[in-house]
N, C-alpha and C positions, 0 to 999 in steps of 0.2 A: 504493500500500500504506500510508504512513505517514494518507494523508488515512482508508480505512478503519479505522486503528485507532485515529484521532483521533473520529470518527463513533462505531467503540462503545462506545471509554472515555465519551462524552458520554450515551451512550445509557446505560450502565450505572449511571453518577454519577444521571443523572435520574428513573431507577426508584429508587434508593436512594434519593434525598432524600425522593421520593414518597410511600415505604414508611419512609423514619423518622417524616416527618411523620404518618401516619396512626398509625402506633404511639404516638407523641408523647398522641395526641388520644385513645387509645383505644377507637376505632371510634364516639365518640358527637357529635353534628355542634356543630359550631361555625363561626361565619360571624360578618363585618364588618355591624353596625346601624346606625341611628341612632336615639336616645331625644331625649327631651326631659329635660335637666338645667336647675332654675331659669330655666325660659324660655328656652332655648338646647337649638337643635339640636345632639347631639352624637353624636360617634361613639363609639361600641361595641363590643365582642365577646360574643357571646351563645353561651353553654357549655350546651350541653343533656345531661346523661347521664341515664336513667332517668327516673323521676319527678322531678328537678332541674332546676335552670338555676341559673350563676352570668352575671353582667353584672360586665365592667371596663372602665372609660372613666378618661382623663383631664379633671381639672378646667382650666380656664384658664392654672392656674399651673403644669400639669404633673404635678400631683399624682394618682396615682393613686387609684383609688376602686374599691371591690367591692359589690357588695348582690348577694344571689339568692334564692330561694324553691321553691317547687316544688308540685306537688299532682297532683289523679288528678279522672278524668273517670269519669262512671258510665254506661254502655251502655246502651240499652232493656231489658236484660235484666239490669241491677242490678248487672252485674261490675264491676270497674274496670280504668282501662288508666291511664299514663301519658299528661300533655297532649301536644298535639304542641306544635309548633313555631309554628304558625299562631296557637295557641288560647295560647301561651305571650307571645307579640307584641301581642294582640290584649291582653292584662293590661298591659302597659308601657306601650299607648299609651292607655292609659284614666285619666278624670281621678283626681286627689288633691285630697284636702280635709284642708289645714294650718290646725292651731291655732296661733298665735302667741303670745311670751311677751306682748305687750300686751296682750293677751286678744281681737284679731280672728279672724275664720276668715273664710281664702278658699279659693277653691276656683280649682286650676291647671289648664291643661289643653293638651296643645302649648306653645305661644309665649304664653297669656294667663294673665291672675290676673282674679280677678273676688273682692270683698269681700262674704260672705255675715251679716257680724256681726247685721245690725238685721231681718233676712228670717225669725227663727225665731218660729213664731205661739207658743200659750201653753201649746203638748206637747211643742215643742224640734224639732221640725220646719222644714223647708226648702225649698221646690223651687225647684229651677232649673233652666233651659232654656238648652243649650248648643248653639250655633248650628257643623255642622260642614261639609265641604265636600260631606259625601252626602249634608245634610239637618240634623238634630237630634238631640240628646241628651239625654235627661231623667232627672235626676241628684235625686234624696231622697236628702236628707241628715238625720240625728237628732242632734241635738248630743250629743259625745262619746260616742255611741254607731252609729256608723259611717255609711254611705253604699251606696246601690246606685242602680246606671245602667244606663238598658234605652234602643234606639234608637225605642221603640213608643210608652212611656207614662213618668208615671211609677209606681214600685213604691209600693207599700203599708208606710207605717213596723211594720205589725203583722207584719208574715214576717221584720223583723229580732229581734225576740223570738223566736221558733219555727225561723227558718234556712229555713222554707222561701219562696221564689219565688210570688207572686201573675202 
């Protein structure tokens, strides 16, 4: 008898913790990542609610850290729906291109830095070809005026004036 009611005081304790922590979380998913911070794989937590996502990781020194963003995906038939999860991942683990106060620009990606400063021809343009473990990455970049990567080609600097996608 006492072993039963040790059994479903446990059982009841475990549903509860279960059912705090889901309350806690407010039914929107979050899980344990890894990103790349300054060249360093690091570990994560990725907060999805709605159209959002916030990311907290510690720096080296312990130091905790926030950044998050969020946005919407548009359907063949023009609506919009919140990213997933997949398509929200798929955004973190895509390169960045840092200007620096020396006046360099590289471009980071995973674990590497690669120095784009002397590569922009005479429209402020870029390309670079990032070598990745599925193949390639072809990254147009416009100086100080942003950056798009496709695994195909690279993009056309004239669809970052207009927003749209060549």
């Amino acid at each position: 008898m006492p072993r039963l009611a040790a059994a479903c005081a446990a059982a009841v304790l475990t549903m509860g913790l279960a059912s705090a922590a889901y309350a806690a979380d407010v039914g929107g998913i979050q899980r344990s990542i890894q990103i790349w911070v300054n060249g360093d794989q690091t570990d994560a937590v990725l907060d999805v609610r709605d159209s959002s996502y916030t990311v907290t990781y510690q720096d080296q020194d312990g130091v905790s850290h926030e950044f998050g963003g969020g946005g919407v995906a548009f359907n063949s038939d023009g609506s919009e729906r919140p990213l997933t999860e997949e398509e929200i991942m798929d955004h973190l683990d895509s390169p960045d291109v840092q200007y620096r106060d020396d006046g360099s620009v590289w471009v980071c990606y995973r674990g590497g830095e690669t120095e784009i400063t002397g590569q922009f021809d005479e429209d402020g343009v870029c390309y670079v070809q990032l070598r990745t473990g599925g193949g390639s990455l072809y990254l147009t970049v416009k100086y100080q005026g942003g950056f798009a990567s496709s695994p195909h080609s690279y993009v056309s600097p004239r669809s970052f004036n207009t927003g749209t996608d060549e």
